[in-house]
N, CA, C and O atoms as a GROMACS GRO file, in nm:
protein
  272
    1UNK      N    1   0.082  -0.120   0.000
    1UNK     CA    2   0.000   0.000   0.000
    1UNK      C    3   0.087   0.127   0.000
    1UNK      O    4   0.053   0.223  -0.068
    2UNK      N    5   0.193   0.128   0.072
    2UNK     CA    6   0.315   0.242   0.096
    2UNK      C    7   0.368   0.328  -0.038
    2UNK      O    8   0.394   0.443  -0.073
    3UNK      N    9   0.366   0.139  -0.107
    3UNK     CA   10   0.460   0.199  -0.226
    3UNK      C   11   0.379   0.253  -0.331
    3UNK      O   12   0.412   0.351  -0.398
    4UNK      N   13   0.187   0.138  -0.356
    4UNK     CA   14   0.163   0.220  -0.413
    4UNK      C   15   0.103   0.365  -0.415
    4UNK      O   16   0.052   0.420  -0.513
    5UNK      N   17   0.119   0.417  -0.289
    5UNK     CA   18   0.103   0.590  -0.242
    5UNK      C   19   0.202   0.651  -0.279
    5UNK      O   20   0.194   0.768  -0.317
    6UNK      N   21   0.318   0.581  -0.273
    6UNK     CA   22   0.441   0.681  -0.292
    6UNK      C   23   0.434   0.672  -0.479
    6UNK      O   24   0.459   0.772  -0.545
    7UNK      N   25   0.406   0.564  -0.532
    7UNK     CA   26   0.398   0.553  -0.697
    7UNK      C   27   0.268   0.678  -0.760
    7UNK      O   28   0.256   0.724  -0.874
    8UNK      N   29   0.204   0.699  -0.663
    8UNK     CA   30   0.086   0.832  -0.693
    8UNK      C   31   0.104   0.909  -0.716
    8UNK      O   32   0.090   0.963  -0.825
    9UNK      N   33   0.162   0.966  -0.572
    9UNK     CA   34   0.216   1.086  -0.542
    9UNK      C   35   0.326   1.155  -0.643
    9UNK      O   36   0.337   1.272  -0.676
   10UNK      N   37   0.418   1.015  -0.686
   10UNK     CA   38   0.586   1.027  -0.753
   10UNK      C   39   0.471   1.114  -0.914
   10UNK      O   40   0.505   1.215  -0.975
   11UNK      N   41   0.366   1.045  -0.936
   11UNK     CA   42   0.326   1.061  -1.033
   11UNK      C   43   0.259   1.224  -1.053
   11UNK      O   44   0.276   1.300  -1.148
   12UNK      N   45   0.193   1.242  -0.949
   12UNK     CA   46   0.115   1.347  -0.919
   12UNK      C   47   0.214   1.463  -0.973
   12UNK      O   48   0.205   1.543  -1.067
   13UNK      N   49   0.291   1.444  -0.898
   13UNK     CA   50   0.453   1.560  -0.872
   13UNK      C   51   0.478   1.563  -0.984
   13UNK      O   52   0.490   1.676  -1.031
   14UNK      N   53   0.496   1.451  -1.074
   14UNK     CA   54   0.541   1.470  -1.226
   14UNK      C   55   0.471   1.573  -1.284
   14UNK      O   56   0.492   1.693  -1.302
   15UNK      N   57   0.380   1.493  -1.309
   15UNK     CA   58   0.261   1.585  -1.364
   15UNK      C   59   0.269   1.770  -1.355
   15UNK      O   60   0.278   1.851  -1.446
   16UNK      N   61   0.261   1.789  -1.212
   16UNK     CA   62   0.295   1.924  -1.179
   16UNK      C   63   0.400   1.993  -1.261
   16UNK      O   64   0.394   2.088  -1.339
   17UNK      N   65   0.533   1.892  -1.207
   17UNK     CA   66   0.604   1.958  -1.295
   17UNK      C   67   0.626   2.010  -1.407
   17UNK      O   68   0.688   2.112  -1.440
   18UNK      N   69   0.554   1.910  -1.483
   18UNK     CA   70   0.556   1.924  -1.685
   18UNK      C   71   0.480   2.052  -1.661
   18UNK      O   72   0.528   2.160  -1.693
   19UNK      N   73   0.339   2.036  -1.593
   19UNK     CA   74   0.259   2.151  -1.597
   19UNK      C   75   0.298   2.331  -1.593
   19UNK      O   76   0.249   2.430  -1.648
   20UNK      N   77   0.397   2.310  -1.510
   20UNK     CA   78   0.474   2.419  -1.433
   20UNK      C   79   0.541   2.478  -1.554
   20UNK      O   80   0.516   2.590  -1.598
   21UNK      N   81   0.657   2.365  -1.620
   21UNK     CA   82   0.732   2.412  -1.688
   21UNK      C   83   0.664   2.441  -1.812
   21UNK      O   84   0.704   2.539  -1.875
   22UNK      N   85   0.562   2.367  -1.861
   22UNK     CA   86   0.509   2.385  -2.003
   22UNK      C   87   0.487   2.523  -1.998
   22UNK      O   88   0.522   2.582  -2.100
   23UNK      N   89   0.433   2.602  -1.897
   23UNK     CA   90   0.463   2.800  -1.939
   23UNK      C   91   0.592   2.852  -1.925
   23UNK      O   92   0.602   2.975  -1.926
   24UNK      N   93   0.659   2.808  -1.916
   24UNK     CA   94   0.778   2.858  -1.959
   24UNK      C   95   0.834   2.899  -2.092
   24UNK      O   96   0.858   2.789  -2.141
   25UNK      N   97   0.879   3.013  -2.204
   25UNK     CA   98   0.940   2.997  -2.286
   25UNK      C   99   1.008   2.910  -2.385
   25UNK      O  100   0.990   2.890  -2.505
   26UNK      N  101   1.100   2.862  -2.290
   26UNK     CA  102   1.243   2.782  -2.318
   26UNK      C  103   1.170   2.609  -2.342
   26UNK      O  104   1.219   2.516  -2.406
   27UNK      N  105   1.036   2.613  -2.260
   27UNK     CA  106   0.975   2.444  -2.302
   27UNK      C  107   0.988   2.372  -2.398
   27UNK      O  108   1.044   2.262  -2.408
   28UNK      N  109   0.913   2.456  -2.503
   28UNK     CA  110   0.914   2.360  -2.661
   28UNK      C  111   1.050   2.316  -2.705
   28UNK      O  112   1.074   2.200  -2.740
   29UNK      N  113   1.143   2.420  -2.700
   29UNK     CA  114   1.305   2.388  -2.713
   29UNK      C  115   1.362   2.278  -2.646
   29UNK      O  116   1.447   2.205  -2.697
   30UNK      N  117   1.310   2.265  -2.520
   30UNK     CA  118   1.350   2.173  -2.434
   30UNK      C  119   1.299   2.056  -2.484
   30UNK      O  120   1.393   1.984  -2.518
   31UNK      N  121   1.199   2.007  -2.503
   31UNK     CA  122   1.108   1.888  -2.544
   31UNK      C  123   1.163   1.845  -2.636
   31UNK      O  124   1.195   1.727  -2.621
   32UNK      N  125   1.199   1.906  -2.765
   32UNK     CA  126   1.224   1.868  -2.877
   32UNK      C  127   1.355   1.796  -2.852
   32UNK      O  128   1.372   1.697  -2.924
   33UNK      N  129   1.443   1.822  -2.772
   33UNK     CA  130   1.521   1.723  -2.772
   33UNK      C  131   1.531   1.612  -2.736
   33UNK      O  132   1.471   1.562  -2.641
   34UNK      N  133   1.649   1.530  -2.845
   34UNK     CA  134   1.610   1.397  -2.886
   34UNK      C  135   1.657   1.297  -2.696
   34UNK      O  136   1.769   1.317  -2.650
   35UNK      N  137   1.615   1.259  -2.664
   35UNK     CA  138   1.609   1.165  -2.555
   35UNK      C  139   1.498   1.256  -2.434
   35UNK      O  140   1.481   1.216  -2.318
   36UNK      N  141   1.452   1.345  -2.473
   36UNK     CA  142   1.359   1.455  -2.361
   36UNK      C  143   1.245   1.422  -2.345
   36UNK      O  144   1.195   1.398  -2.455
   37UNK      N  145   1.155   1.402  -2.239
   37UNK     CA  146   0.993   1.349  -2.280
   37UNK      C  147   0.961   1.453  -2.097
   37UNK      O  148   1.030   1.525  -2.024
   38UNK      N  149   0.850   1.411  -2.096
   38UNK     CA  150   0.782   1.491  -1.981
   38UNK      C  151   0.827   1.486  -1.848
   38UNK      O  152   0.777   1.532  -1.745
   39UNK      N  153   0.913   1.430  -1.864
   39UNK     CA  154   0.962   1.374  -1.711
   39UNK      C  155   1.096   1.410  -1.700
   39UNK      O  156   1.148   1.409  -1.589
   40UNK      N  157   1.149   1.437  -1.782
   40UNK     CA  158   1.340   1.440  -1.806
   40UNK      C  159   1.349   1.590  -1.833
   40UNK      O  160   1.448   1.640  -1.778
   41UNK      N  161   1.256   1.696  -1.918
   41UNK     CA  162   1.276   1.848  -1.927
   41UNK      C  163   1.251   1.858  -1.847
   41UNK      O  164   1.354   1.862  -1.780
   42UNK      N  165   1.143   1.872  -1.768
   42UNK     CA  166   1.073   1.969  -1.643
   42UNK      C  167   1.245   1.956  -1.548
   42UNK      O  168   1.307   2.043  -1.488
   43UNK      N  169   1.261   1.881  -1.561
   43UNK     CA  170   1.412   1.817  -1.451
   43UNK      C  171   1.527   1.895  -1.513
   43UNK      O  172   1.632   1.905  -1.451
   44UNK      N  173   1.516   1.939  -1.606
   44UNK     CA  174   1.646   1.989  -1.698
   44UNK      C  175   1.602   2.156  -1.690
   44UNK      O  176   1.690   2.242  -1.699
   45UNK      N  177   1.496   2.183  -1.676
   45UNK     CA  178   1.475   2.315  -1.685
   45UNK      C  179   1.494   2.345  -1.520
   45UNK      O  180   1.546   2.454  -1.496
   46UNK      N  181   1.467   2.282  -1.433
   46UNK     CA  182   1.488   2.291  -1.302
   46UNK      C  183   1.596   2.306  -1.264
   46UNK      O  184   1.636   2.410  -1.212
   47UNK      N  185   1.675   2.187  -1.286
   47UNK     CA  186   1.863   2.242  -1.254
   47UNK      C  187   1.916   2.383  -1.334
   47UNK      O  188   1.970   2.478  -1.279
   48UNK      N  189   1.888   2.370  -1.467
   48UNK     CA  190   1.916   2.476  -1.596
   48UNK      C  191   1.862   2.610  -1.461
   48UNK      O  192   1.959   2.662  -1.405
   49UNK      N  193   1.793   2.636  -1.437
   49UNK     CA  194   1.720   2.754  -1.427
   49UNK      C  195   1.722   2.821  -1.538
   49UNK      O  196   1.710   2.763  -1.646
   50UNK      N  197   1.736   2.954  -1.530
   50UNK     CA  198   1.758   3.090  -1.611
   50UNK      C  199   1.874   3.050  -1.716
   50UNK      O  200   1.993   3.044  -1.685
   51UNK      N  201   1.830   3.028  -1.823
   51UNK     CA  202   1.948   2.972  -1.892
   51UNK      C  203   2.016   3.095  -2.003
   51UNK      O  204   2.093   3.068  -2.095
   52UNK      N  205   1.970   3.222  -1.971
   52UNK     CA  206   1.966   3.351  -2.008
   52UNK      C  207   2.167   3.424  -1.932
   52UNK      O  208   2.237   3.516  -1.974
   53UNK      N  209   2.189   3.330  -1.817
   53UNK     CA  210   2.306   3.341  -1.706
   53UNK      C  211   2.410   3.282  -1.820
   53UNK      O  212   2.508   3.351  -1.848
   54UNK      N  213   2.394   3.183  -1.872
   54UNK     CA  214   2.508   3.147  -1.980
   54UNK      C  215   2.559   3.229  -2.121
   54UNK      O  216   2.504   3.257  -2.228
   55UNK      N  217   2.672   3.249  -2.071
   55UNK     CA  218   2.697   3.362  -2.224
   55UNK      C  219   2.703   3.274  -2.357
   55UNK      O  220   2.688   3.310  -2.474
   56UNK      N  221   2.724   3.175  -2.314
   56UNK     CA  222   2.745   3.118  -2.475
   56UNK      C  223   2.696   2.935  -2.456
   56UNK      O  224   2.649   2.908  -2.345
   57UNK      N  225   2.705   2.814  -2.558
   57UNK     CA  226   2.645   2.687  -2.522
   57UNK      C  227   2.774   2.637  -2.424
   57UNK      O  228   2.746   2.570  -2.324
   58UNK      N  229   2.923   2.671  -2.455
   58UNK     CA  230   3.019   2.615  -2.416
   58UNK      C  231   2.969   2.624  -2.242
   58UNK      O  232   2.992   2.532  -2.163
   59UNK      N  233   2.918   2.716  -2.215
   59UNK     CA  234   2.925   2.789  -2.060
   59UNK      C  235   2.828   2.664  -2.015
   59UNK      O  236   2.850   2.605  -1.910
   60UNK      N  237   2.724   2.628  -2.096
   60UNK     CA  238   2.636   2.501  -2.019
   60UNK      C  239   2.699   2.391  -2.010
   60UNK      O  240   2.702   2.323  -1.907
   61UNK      N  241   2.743   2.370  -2.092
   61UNK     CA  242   2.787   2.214  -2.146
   61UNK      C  243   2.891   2.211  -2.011
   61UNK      O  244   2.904   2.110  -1.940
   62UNK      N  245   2.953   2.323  -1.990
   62UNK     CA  246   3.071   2.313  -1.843
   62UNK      C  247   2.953   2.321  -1.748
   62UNK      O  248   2.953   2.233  -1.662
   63UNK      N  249   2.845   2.413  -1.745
   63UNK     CA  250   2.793   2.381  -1.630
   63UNK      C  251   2.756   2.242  -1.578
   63UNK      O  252   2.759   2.199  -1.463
   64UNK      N  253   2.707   2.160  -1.728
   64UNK     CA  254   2.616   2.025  -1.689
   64UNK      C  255   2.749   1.920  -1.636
   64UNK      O  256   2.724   1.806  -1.596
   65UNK      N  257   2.919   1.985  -1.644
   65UNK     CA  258   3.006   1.877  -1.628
   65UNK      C  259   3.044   1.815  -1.760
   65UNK      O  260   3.147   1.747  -1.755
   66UNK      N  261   2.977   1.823  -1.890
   66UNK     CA  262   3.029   1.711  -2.004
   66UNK      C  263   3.106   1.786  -2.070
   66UNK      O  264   3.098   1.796  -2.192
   67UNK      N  265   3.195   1.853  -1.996
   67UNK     CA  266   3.294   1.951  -2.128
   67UNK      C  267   3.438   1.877  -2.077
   67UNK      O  268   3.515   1.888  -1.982
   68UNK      N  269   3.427   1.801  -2.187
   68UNK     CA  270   3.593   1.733  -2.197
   68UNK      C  271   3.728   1.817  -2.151
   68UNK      O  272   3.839   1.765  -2.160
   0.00000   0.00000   0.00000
């Protein structure tokens, strides 16, 4: 019963999130990318915040860590 409350809830929260972020600007951009679905942007726009702070793509790609 625990887990399936916590499998609700996990779901509920999702939901919110997509919801949240879908007014955002930067959404559709986000989505379209290839491995991105409703559950993985809202999460990417969350860490990302303000992605307006990066002067250029190099500046993310160091933020996210994958800059060789």
């Amino acid at each position: 019963d625990q887990l399936n409350s916590a499998s609700v809830t996990v779901e509920e929260l999702r939901s919110l999130m997509n919801e949240t972020a879908s007014k955002l600007p930067e959404y559709p951009i986000v989505m379209q990318m290839k491995g991105v679905g409703p559950s993985l942007g809202p999460q990417l726009m969350a860490e990302i915040g303000d992605v307006t702070r990066f002067t250029h793509k190099g500046a993310l790609t160091a933020f996210a860590g994958v800059d060789p």
